[in-house]
Every structure is written in structure tokens, then in C-alpha cells.
C-alpha positions in Angstrom: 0.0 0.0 0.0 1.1 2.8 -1.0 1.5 6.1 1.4 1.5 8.9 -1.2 -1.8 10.9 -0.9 -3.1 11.0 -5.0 -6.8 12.8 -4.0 -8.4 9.7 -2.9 -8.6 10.9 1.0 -8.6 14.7 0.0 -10.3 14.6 -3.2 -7.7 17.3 -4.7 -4.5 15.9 -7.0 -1.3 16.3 -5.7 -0.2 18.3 -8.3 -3.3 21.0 -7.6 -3.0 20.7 -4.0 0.8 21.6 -4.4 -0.2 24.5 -6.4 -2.9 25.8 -4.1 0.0 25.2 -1.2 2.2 27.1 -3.1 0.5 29.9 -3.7 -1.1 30.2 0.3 2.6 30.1 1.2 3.9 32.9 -1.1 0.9 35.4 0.3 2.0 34.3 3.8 5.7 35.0 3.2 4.7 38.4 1.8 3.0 38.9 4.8 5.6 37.7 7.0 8.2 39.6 5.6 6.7 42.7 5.7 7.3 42.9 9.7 11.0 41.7 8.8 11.3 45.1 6.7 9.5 47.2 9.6 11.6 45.6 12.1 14.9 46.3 10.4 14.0 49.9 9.6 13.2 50.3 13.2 16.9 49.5 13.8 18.2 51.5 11.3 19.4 48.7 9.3 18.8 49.7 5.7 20.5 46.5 3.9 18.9 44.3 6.0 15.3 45.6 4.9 16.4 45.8 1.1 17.2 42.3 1.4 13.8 41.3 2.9 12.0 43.9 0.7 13.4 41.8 -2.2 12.3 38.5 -1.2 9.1 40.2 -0.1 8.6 41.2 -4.2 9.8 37.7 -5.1 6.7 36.4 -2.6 4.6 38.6 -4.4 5.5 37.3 -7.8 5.2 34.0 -7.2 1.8 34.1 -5.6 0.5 36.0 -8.8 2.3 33.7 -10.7 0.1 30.7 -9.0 -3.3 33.2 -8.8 -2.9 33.2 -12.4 -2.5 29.1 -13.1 -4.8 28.9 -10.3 -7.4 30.9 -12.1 -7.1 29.3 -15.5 -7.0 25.8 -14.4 -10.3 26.7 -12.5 -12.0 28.5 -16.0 -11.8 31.9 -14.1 
């Protein structure tokens, strides 16, 4: 038996959940990084906040980036 989950218990396909998972993770990282950036300004540590302001843009592109397959896969 196997132990890989394929949608039989979940009724979503491993390759859509990942994609949904993904995507939920990006906005969060966004999210969380946001306070990384407000705390490093607060200390005055202006590399430190360009580095997480960066990673905060890539979060935001990759959750539009699965928004948009998300949308299209789903006819919307």
C-alpha cells in the first residue's frame, strides 16, 4: 500500500494541492516579511530591509504567478 496521498482521501491531486499550497505560502511569506522590513528599519538597518523587501517582491510574484494558473486551471 502505497502512502502517497493521489486525492483519494482529500479529493484534490497532488499536483493541484501543491499548487494551491504554493500559492497560500507565497501570500504568507509576503505577509511575514513585511514585519522583517519594519523591524529592520526600526533599527536603522537599511541593507537588511532591502534584502527582505526583495524576497518580499519575489513572494509577491510567485503568488501571482500561482493566482494566475490557479485561475485558469479553475475556467476563471
Amino acid at each position: 500500500m502505497s502512502t502517497a496521498e493521489t486525492g483519494d482521501v482529500t479529493g484534490t491531486k497532488d499536483k493541484d494541492y501543491n499548487l494551491i499550497w504554493f500559492t497560500e505560502q507565497c501570500l504568507s511569506n509576503a505577509l511575514r516579511l513585511e514585519t522583517y522590513v519594519q523591524d529592520a528599519e526600526r533599527d536603522g538597518d537599511g541593507e537588511l530591509a532591502e534584502l527582505f523587501r526583495k524576497a518580499q517582491s519575489d513572494s509577491r510574484k510567485g503568488a501571482e504567478r500561482g493566482k494566475a494558473l490557479l485561475a485558469a486551471r479553475m475556467g476563471g
